[in-house]
C-alpha positions as CSV (number, residue, x, y, z in Angstrom):
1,X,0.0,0.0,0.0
2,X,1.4,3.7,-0.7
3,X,-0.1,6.5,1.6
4,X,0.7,9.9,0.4
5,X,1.4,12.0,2.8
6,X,0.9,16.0,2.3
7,X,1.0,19.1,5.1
8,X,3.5,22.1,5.7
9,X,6.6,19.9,6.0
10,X,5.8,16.7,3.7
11,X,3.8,18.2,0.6
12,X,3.4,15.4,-1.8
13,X,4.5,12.7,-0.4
14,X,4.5,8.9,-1.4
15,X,5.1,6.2,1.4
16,X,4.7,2.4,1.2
17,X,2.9,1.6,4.3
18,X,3.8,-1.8,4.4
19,X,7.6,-1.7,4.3
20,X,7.7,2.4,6.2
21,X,9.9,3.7,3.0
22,X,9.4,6.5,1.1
23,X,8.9,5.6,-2.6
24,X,8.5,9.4,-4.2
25,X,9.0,13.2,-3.1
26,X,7.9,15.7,-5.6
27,X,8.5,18.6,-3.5
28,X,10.8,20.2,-1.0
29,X,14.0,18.6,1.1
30,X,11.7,15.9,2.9
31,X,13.5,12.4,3.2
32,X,11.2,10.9,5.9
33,X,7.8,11.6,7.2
34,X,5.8,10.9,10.6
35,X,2.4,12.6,10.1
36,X,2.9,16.0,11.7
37,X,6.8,15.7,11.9
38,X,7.4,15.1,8.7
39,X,9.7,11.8,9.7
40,X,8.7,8.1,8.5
41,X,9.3,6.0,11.6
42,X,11.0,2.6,11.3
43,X,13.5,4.2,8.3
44,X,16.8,2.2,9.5
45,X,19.2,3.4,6.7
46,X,19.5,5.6,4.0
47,X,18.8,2.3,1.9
48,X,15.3,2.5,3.3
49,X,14.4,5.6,0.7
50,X,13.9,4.4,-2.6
51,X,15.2,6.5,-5.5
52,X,13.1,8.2,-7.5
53,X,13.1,8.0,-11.1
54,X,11.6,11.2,-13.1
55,X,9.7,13.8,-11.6
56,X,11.0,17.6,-11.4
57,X,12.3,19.9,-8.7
58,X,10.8,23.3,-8.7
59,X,13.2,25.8,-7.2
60,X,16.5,25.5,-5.3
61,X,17.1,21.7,-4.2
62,X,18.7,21.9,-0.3
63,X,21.2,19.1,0.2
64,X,22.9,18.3,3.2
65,X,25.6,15.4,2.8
66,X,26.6,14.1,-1.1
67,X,24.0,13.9,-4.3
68,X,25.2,11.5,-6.5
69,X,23.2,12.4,-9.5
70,X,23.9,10.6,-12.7
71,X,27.3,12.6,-12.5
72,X,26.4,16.0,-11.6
73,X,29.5,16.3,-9.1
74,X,31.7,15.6,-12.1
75,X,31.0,19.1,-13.5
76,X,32.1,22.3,-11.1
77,X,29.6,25.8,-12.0
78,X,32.1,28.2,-11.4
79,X,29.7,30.8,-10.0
80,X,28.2,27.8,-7.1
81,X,31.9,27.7,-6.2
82,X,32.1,30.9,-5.2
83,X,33.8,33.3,-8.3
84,X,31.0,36.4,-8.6
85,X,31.7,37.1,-12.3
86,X,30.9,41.0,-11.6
87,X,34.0,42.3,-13.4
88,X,35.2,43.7,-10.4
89,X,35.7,41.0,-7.6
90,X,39.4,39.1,-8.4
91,X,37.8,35.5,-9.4
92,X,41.5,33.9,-10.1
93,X,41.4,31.9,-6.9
94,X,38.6,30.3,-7.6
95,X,38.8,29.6,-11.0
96,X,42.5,28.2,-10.4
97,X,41.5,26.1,-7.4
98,X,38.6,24.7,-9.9
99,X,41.0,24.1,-12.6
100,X,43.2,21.9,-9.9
101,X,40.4,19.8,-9.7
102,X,40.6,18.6,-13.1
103,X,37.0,18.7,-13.9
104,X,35.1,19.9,-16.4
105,X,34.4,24.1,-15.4
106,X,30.8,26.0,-16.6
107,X,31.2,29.4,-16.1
108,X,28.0,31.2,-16.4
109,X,27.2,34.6,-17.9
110,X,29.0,37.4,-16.1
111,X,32.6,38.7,-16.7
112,X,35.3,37.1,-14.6
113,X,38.1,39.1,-13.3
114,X,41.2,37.1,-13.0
115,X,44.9,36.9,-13.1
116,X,47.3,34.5,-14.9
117,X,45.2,31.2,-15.2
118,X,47.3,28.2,-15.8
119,X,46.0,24.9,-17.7
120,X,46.4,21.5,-16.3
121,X,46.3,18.2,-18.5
122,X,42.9,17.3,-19.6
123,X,41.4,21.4,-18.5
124,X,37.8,21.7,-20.1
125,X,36.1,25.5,-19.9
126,X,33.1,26.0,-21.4
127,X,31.1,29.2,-20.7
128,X,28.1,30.6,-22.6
129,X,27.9,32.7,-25.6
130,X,24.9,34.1,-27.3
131,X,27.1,33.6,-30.5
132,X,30.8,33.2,-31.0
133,X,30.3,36.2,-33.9
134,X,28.8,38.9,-31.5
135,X,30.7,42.2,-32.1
136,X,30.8,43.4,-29.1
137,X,30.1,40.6,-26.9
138,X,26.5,41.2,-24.9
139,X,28.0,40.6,-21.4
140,X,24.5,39.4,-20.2
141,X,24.3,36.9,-22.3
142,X,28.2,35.7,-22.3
143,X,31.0,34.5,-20.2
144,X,33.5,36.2,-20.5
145,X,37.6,36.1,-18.7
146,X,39.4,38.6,-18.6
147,X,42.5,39.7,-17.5
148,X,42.8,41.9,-14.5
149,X,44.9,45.4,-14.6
150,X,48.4,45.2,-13.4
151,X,48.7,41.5,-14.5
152,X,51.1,42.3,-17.5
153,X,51.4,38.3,-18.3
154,X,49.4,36.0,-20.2
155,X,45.6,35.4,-19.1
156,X,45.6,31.1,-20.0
157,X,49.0,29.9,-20.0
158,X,49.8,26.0,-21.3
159,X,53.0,24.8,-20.0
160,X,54.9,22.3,-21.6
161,X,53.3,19.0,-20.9
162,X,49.5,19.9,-20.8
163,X,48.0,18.7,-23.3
164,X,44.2,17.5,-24.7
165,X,42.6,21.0,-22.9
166,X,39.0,22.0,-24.5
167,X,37.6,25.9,-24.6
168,X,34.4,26.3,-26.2
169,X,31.8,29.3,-25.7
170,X,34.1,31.6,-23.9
171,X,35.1,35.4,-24.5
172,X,38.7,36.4,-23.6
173,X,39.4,40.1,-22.5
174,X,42.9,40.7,-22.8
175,X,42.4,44.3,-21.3
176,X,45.6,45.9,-22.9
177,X,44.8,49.3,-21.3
178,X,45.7,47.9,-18.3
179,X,48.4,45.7,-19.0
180,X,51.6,46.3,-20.7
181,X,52.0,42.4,-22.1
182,X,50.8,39.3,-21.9
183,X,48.9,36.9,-24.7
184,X,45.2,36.0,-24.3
185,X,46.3,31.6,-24.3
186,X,49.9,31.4,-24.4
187,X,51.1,27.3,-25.0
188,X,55.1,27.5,-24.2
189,X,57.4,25.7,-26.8
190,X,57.0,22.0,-26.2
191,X,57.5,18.6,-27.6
192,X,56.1,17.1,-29.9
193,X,54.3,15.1,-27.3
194,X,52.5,18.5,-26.1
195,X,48.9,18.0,-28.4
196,X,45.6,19.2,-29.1
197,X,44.2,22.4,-27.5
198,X,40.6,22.8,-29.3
199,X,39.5,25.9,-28.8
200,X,36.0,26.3,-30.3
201,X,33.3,29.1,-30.7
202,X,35.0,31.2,-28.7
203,X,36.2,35.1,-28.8
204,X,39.7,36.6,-28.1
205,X,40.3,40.4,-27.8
206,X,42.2,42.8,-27.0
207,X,45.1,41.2,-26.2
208,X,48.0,43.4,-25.2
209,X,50.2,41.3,-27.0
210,X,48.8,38.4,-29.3
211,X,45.9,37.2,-29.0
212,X,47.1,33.2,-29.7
213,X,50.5,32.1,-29.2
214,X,51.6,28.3,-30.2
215,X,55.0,27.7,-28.8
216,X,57.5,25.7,-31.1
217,X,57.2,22.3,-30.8
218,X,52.8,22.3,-30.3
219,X,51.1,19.9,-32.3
220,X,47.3,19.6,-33.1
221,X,46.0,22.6,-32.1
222,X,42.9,23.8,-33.5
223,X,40.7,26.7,-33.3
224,X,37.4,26.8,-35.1
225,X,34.8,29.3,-35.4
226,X,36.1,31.7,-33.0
227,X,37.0,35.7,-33.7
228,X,40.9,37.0,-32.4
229,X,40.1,41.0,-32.4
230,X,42.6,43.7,-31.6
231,X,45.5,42.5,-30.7
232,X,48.4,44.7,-30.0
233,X,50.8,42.4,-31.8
234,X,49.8,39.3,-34.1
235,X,46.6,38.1,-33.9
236,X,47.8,34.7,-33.6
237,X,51.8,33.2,-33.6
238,X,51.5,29.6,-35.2
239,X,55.5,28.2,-34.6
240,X,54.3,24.8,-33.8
241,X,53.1,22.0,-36.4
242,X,49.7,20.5,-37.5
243,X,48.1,23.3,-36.5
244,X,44.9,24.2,-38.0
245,X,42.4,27.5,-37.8
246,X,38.9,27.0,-39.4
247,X,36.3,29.5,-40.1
248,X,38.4,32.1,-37.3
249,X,38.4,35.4,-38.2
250,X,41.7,38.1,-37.2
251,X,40.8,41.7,-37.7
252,X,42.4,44.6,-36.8
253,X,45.6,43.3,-35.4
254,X,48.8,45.8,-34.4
255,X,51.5,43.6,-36.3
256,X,50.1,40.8,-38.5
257,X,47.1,38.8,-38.9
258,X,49.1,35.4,-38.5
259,X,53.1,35.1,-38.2
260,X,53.6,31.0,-38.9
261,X,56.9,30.2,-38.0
262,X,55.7,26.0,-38.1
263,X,55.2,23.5,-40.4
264,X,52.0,21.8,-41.6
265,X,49.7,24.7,-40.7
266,X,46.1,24.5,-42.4
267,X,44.0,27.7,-42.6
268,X,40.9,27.5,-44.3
269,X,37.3,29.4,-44.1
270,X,39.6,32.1,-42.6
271,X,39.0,35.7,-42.5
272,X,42.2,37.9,-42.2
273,X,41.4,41.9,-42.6
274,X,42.9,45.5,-41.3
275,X,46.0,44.9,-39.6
276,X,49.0,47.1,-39.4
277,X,51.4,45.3,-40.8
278,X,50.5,42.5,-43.1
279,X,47.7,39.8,-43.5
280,X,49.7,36.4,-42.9
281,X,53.6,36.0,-42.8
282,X,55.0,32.8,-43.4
283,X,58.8,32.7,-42.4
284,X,60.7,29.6,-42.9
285,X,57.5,27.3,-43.1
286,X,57.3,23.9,-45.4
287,X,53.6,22.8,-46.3
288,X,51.4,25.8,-45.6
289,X,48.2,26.2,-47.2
290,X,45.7,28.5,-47.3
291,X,42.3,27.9,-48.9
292,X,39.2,29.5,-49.3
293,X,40.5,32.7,-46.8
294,X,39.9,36.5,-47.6
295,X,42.7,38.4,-46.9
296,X,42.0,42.2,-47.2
297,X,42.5,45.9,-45.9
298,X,45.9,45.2,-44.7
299,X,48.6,47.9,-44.2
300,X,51.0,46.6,-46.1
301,X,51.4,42.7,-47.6
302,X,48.3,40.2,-47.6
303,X,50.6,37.3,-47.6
304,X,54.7,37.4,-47.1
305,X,56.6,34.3,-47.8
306,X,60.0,34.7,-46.6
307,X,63.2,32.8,-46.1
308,X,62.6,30.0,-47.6
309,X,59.6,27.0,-47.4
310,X,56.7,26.2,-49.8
311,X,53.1,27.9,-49.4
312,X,49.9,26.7,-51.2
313,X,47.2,29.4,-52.0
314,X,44.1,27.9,-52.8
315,X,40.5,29.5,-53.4
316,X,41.4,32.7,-51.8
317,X,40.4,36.2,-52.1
318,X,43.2,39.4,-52.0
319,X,41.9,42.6,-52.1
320,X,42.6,46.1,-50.9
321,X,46.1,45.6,-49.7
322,X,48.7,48.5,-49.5
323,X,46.6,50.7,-46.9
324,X,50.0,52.2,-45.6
325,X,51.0,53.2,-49.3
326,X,49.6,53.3,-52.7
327,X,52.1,51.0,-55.0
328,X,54.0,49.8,-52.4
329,X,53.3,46.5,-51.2
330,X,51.7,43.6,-53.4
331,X,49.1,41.4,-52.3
332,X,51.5,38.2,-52.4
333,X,55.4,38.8,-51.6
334,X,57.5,36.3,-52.0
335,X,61.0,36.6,-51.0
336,X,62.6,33.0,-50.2
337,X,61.1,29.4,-51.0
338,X,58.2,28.9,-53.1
339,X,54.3,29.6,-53.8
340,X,51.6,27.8,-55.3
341,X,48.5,29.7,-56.4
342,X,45.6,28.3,-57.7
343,X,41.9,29.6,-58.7
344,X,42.9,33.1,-56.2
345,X,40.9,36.4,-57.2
346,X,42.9,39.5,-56.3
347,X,40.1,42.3,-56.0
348,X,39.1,45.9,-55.4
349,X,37.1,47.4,-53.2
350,X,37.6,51.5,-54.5
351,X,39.7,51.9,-51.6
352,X,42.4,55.2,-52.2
353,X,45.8,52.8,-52.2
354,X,46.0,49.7,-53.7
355,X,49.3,47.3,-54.4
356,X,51.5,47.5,-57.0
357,X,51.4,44.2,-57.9
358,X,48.6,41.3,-57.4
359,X,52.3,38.7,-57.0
360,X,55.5,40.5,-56.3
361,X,58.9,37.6,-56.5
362,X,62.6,38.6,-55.5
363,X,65.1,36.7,-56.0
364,X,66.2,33.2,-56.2
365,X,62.0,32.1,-55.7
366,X,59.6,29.9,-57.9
367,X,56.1,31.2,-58.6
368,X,53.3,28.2,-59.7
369,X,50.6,29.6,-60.9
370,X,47.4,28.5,-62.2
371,X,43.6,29.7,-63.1
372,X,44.1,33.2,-61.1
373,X,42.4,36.6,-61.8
374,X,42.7,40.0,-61.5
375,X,39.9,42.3,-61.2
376,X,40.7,45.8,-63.1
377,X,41.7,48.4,-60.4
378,X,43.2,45.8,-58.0
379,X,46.5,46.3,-58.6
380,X,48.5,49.4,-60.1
381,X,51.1,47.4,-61.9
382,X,50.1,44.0,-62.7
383,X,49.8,40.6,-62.1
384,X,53.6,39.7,-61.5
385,X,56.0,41.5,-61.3
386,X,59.0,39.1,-62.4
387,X,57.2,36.5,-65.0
388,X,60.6,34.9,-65.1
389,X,59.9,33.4,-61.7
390,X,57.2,31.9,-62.9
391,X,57.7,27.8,-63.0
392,X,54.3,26.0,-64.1
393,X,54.7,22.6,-64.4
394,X,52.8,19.3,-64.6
395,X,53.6,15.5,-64.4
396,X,52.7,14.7,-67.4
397,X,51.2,15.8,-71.0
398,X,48.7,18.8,-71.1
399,X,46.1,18.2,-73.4
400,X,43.7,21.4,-74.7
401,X,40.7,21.4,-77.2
402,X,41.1,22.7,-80.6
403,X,39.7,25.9,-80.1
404,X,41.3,26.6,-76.5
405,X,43.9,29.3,-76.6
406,X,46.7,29.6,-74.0
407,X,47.7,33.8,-73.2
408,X,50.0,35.3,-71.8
409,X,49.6,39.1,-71.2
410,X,46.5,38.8,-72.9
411,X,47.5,39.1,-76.6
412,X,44.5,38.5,-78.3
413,X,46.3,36.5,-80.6
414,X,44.4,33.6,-82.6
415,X,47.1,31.2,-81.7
416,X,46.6,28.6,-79.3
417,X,49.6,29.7,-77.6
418,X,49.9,33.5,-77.3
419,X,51.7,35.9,-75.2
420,X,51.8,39.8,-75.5
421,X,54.6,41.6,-73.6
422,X,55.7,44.9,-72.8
423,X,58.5,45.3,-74.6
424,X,59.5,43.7,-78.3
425,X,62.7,41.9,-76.5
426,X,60.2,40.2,-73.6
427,X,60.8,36.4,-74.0
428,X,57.7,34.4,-75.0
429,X,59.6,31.1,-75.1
430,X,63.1,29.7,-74.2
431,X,64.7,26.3,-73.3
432,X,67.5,25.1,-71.3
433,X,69.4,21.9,-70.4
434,X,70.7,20.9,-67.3
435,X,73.3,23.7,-65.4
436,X,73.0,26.3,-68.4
437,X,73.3,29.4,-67.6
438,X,72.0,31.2,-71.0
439,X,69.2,29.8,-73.2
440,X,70.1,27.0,-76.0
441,X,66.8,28.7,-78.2
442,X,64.6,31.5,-77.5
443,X,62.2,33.7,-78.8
444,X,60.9,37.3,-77.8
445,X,57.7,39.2,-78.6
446,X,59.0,40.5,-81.4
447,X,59.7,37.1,-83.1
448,X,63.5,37.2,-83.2
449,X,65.1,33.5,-82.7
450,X,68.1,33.0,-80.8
451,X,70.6,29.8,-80.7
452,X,73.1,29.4,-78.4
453,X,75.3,27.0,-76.0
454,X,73.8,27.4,-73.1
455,X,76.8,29.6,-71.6
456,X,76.3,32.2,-74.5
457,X,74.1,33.3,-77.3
458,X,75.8,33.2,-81.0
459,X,73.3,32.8,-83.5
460,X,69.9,35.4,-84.6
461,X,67.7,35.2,-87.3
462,X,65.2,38.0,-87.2
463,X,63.4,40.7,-89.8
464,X,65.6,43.5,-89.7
465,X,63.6,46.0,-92.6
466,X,60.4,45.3,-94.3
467,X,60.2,42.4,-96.0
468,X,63.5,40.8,-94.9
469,X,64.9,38.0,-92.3
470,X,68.4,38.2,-91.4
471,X,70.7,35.9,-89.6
472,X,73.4,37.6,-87.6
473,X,76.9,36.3,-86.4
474,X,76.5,32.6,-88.3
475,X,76.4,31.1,-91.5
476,X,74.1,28.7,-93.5
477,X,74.8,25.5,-94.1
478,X,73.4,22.9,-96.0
479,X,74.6,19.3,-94.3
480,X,72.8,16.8,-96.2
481,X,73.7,15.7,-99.9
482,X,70.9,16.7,-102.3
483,X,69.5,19.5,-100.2
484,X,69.9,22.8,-101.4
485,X,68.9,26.1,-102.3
486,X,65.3,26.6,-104.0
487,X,64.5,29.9,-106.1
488,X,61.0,30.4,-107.5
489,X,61.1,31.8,-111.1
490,X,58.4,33.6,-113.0
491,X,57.4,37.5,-113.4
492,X,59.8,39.7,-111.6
493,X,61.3,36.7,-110.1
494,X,65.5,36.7,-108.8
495,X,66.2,34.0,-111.2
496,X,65.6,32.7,-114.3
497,X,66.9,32.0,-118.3
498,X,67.5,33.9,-121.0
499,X,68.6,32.9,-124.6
500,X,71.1,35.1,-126.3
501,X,71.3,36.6,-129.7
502,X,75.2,37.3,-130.4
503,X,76.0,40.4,-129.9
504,X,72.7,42.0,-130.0
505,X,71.5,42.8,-126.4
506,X,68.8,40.9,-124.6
507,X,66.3,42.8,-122.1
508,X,65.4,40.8,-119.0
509,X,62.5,42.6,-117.5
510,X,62.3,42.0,-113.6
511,X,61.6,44.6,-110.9
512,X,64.1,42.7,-108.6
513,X,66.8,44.3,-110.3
514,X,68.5,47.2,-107.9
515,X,71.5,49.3,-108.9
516,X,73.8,47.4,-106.4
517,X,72.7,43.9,-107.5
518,X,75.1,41.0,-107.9
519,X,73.9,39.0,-111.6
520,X,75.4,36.1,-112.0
521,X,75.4,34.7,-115.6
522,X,76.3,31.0,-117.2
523,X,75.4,29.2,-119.7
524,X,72.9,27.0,-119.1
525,X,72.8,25.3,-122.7
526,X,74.9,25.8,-125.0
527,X,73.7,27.2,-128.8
528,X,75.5,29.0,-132.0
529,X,79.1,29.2,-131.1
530,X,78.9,29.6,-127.3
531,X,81.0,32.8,-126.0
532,X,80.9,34.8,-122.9
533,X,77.7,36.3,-121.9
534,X,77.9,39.8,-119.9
535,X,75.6,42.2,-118.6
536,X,75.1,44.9,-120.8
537,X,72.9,47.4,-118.8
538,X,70.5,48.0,-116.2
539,X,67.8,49.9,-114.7
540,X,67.1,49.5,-111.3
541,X,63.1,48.3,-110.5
542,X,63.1,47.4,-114.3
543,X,65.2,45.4,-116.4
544,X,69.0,44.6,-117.3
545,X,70.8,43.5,-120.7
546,X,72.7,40.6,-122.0
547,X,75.0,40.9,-124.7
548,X,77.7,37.9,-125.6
549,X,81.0,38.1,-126.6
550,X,80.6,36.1,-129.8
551,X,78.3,36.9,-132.6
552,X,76.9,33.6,-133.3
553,X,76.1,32.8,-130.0
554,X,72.8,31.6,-129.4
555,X,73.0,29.9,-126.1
556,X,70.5,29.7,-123.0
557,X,72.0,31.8,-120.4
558,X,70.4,31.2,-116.5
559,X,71.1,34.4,-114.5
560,X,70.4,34.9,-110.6
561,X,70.2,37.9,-108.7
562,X,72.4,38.0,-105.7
563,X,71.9,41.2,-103.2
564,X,75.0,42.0,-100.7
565,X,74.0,42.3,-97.1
């Protein structure tokens, strides 16, 4: 039988009559009841109260010893533990002492004033955001850390050896008004041991020095969906390895965007924009790609590969770049290692100053480049700056349709190759073999071909004058038996045969004729009494005479016209 059992100190109250347990308690702290007591007599042990499965609490829930509720004591809500999250009160006792713990912290809405936190392995925060993209952050609806005044260190620091730590939903105030230095998460330089920090929907700003900083040796972290604003250096310092940032957004930093200084970084969905130096600097790097990023409104560079290491540019979209100066900086500069870009737009967004050049190499650096495009108005210059830095290749053969044209400089040309460039001595083709240090063949705009050894050039054939090719410095030479030189013949023609009449001259009317032409004579068959044939006369652009020496001679003469160079 089950007797419920109601009044000021038992409302709603189930107890089995036969056994004296109490089977369900809706309401209020009541564990045992005795009519007007509110105690069930003949309870032994706290074994004698049944659990209760389902039902709801309505207000605060009074405990007095442990709840073991499905695992509510494995979580810790930061404000229960006593932090008041006013933005005033110094919370970094409590926090730390929560952190110790090693459980899982909630912090609840409110800002929490605190000094330098420190990490331990395993540390989960998660706090509460209205959404990771709020600009500002609505403080009633957020948790938010920041840093206290005076602090001049880093707010979350990750010494070497914590790893696997988890921030989600949290809003970092670096407060660089009142503190000189310090990063908002700083992870020292570590093995490679020292892995994944996910840091997820969160918002970093106002650092007063970066707003993320991944020591050398850090591997696996990851930060997705989360904005770094204002920092007074770089938005984030990437020196470890397999780092990746996904859909995180960097704006107005006071150095750059992103300095990588690691290998095997992955940045994609990324916004970069506005920062005082340039959008993302890759120094020293191997296998850094960037794909599907914006990367605008930066003082100076949108992307600076330097001293050496291999960058892949993907998808992305340059525009605006060169704040500080008009025609000063280019939206890609690479000087040391190598660039791949691939289906990039460089834009324009009618901004005053805007880059010289959409790709700017110097020195001893290879551009790859493939399906790009500049809007009008983006650049001031061009596309690049040095197309001789410019190294497409492929593993095998390149197939195009028939009516697919290759250009260069946009010639216009119907070819299917084509290149137009700015001056007539701009190659358009060349080879090389091996360790040569001067092309073997090349050609310029202008169509002049030039032979060489590959340590020096030593042959040209080009058109010189209207209507002429010349070959400079070399001679021709016919090397195969049976191949020789073909003249055409006919009207006004450089060669052809004439038949003689003695002495009596015969007119040869060709307009080939000039006053310094060389005309060679022989006889070609002989006739009459075969003598010496001469030329007789001439008129330039007309005709010339040919007498022989012998009266009777009545031979067919061939005659060629030879001009000197």
């Amino acid at each position: 039988m089950k007797v419920l059992v109601s009044g000021e100190n038992a409302p709603n109250v189930v107890v089995d009559g036969r056994r004296g347990v109490v089977v369900e308690a809706r309401v209020g702290p009541v564990s045992s009841v005795n009519g007007r007591g509110g105690a069930v007599t003949g309870l032994a042990e706290a074994a004698d109260v049944l659990p209760k499965t389902g039902g709801t609490v309505t207000g605060d829930l009074t405990v007095t010893g442990t709840l073991n509720a499905n695992g509510v004591t494995n979580w810790i809500n930061i404000k229960r533990s006593g932090a008041a999250g006013d933005g005033v009160t110094d919370d970094t006792t409590v926090i730390q002492a929560a952190i110790d713990t090693g459980k899982p912290i909630y912090f609840p809405p409110g800002v929490y004033l605190a000094g330098t936190l420190h990490a331990k392995l395993g540390t989960v925060l998660m706090g509460s955001m209205r959404s990771a993209y709020a600009y500002p952050v609505p403080a009633a609806q957020s948790s938010t850390l920041k840093l206290k005044s005076g602090t001049n260190s880093d707010l979350l620091h990750g010494a070497t050896g914590i790893n696997n730590v988890q921030i989600r939903d949290l809003a970092f105030d670096g407060n660089k008004a009142g503190n000189s230095s310090g990063d908002i998460i700083h992870l020292d330089d570590a093995t490679a041991q020292d892995t994944s920090w996910h840091i997820v929907d969160c918002y970093l700003d106002n650092a007063a020095h970066d707003g993320l900083f991944i020591g050398t040796g850090r591997q696996a972290v990851k930060a997705q969906r989360t904005w770094i604003m204002r920092s007074a250096n770089n938005g984030v310092t990437l020196n470890g390895a397999d780092a990746g940032l996904d859909t995180v957004l960097i704006g107005l930093s006071g150095a750059n965007g992103i300095y990588i200084g690691g290998w095997v970084e992955h940045l994609s969905n990324c916004d970069i924009w506005s920062s005082e130096s340039n959008g993302v600097v890759c120094d020293n790097v191997n296998q850094i790609t960037l794909v599907n990023c914006g990367i605008d409104r930066h003082k100076q560079a949108g992307l600076v590969v330097q001293n050496g290491g291999a960058v892949s540019v993907i998808g992305c979209m340059f525009h605006s770049n060169s704040q500080q100066t008009n025609n000063t900086y280019p939206h890609i500069s690479v000087t040391g290692g190598a660039v791949t870009v691939i289906g990039t737009q460089f834009g324009y967004d009618g901004l005053a100053n805007n880059p010289d050049w959409a790709i700017k190499p110097v020195g001893s650096v290879a551009v790859l480049d493939w399906g790009n495009r500049v809007l009008t108005g983006s650049t001031v210059q061009g596309y690049i700056s040095d197309v001789t830095k410019v190294q497409n290749t492929s593993g095998g053969s390149i197939s195009l349709p028939a009516a697919t044209q290759v250009n260069i400089g946009g010639s216009g040309s119907p070819a299917a190759f084509a290149m137009k460039g700015s001056a007539t001595g701009d190659f358009a083709f060349s080879t090389r073999v091996g360790s040569d240090t001067s092309s073997r063949y090349s050609v310029n705009a202008a169509g002049t071909q030039v032979w060489g050894s590959g340590t020096a050039t030593d042959v040209t054939l080009s058109r010189d004058v209207a209507n002429r090719l010349s070959l400079s410095t070399a001679d021709l030479r016919v090397a195969t038996a049976g191949r020789g030189l073909m003249v055409a013949e006919g009207s006004n023609a450089k060669m052809g045969v004439a038949t003689l009449n003695g002495t009596t001259a015969v007119t040869v009317s060709t307009t080939a004729v000039t006053a310094n032409s060389r005309i060679l004579l022989t006889i070609n068959t002989p006739g009459g009494t075969p003598a010496s044939p001469y030329v007789f006369t001439r008129t330039a652009g007309t005709s010339f005479q040919i007498k022989s020496t012998g009266a009777s001679d009545t031979s067919v003469v061939a005659w060629m016209i030879v001009e000197p160079a």
